[in-house]
N, C-alpha and C positions, 0 to 999 in steps of 0.2 A: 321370540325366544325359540319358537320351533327349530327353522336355518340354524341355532348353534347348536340342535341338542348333544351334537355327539361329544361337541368338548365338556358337557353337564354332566359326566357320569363319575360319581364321588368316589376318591381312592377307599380304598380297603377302613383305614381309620375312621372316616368320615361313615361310610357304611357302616360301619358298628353299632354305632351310637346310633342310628337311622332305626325305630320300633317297625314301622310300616309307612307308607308312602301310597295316598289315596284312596284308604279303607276307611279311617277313623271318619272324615270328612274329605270331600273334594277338594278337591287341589292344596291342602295343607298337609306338612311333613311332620309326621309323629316319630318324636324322639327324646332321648335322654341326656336329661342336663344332669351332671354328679348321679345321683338316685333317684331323680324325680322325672317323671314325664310330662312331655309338655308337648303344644300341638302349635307348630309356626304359621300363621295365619295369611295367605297371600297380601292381605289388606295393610298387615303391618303390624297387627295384633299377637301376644301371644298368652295362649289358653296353660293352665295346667286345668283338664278336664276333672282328675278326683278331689280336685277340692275348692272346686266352682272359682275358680280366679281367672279375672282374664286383665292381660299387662298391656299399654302403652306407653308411649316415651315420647317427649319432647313436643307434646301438641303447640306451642309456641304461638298460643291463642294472641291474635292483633299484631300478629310482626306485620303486616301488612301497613297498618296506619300508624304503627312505628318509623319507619319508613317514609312513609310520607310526610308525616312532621317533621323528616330531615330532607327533603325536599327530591325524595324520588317518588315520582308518580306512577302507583303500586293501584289495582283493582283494589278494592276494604271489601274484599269477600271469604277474604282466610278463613277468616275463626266461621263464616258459614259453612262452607264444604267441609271442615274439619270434622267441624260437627254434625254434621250430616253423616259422615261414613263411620264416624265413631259411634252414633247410634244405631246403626247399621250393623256394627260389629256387634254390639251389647244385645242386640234382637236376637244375632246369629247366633251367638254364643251363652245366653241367659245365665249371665256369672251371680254370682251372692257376693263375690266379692271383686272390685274395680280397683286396681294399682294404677296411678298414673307417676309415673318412675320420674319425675321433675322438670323444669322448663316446660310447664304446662300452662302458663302466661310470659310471654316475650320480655315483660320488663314490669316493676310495682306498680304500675300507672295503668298496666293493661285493659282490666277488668272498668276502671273510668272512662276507655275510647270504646267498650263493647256496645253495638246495637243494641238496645231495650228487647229486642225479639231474640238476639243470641243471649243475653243474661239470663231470661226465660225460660229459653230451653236447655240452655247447660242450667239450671236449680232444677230445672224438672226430669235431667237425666242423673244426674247426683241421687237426687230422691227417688227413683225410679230404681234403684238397686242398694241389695240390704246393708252393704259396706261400702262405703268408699273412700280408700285412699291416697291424700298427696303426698307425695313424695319429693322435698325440699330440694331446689334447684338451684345451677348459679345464680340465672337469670330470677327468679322467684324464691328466695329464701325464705317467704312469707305469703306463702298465698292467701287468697282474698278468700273472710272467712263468710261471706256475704252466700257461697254458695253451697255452705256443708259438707261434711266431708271429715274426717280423722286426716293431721298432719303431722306426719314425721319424717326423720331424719336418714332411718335403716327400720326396716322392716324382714323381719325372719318368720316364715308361711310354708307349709307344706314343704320344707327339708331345704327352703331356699333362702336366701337373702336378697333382697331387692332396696336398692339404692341408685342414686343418679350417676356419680361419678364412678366408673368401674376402678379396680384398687388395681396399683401395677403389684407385678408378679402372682403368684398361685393364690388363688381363691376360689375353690370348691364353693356351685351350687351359688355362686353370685350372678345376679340377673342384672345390668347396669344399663345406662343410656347415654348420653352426653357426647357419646364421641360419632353419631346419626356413620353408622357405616354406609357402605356401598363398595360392590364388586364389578370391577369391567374384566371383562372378558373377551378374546380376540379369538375367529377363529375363519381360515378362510381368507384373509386382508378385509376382512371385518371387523367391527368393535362394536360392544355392549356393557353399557353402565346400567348399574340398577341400585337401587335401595336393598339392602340385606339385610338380615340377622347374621353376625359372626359369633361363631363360637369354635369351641376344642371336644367340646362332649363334657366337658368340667364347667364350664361356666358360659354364660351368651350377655351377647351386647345388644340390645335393642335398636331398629332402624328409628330412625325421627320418621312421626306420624304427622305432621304438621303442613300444611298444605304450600308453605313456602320454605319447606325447610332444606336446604344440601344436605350432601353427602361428603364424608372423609372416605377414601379410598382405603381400604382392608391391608394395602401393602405400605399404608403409613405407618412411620416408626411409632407412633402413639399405638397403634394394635397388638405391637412386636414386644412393647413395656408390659402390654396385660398378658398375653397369650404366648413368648418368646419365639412365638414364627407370627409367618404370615396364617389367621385363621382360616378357618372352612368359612364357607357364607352358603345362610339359604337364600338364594334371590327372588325375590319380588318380581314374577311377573302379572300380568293382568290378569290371571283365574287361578296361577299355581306357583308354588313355591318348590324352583329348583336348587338341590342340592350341589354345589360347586368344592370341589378340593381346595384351600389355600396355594395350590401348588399352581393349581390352575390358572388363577388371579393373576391381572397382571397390573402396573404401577400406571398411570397417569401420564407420565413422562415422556 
């Protein structure tokens, strides 16, 4: 990420919404979604610090041995690493309360192909924090209630609403997932894809946390239905979270 940083420098709009950048915590971007602040987590993660919440999207626990029951031969270590760094975040951040914003099992059958040792430790990370809630997916309309937890459909917290599928056109203060963004960036006869956060400063999309999960490119029409441009992205690199202009961005293509 270094070699691009000079195309990383967020236009004026972008800047606004930006609280501070490497004070609150290292290498995460403290900013304002609608009214509320929030801290973008290099990892994938996002904090609202005043009121102990910390968000993830699309953990997609066993797409791996989904997968392979259709005859690609896939490593069966997803849902470990997932969960590994997802408790890594929960250490980092000591929330009271845990949002998993939906597609937090691959398919109904998931939580049946889980290892006895990740069953274990996802009850004992559930139980290990004062709230925790799922958040109703495509892929998981029903989570498995064998691991505890509050499940619902939309949830409204701390001046936000958090739900899986983001709503096309204006939606102040909606936190969504589903659409796993990502920003490439070119600079130099270089290119750089990354997992993002998209947002406008009104509303963010959650990147897919999930250890086998893609990216949809920021300059898909599906981003353009929610946000009516291309969005700003904070990208994901390995210790910090850069702020990129949607202007920036460039298509796949």
């Amino acid at each position: 990420m270094q070699n691009l940083r000079p195309a990383l420098t967020p236009a004026s709009a972008l800047r606004d919404n930006i609280v501070m950048h490497d004070v609150t915590a290292p290498g995460h971007v403290d900013i304002r979604i609608h009214e509320t602040r929030v801290l973008a987590d290099p990892a994938g993660l996002l904090a609202v610090p005043d009121a102990g919440i910390l968000v993830v999207s699309d953990l997609h626990f066993e797409k791996g041995s989904a997968w392979a029951a259709g005859g690609q031969l896939m490593p069966p270590y997803d849902t470990r690493a997932t969960l590994k760094r997802l408790a890594a975040g929960i250490a980092r951040h000591t929330p009271s309360t845990v949002i998993a914003l939906g597609d937090s099992f691959h398919d109904l059958r998931a939580a049946g192909r889980m290892h006895a040792d990740d069953t274990a430790a996802l009850a004992a990370l559930v139980a290990s924090v004062p709230r925790w809630i799922w958040i109703e997916g495509n892929h998981d309309p029903a989570p498995p209630p064998q691991f505890g937890g509050e499940v619902h459909e939309t949830v409204e917290l701390a001046g936000l609403v958090f739900r899986h599928e983001p709503s096309e056109g204006e939606a102040r203060g909606e936190i969504a997932g589903h659409l796993h963004p990502a920003a490439k960036i070119r600079r130099n006869g270089r290119a750089l894809r990354r997992r993002c956060f998209a947002t406008d400063g009104s509303r963010l999309i959650m990147p897919a946390f999930g250890a086998f999960t893609g990216g949809l490119n920021v300059c898909d029409a599906a981003f353009a239905r929610c946000f009516g441009r291309v969005p700003d992205a904070l990208v994901m690199g390995r210790e910090k979270v850069w702020p990129v202009a949607g202007a920036r961005c460039v298509g796949d293509g």
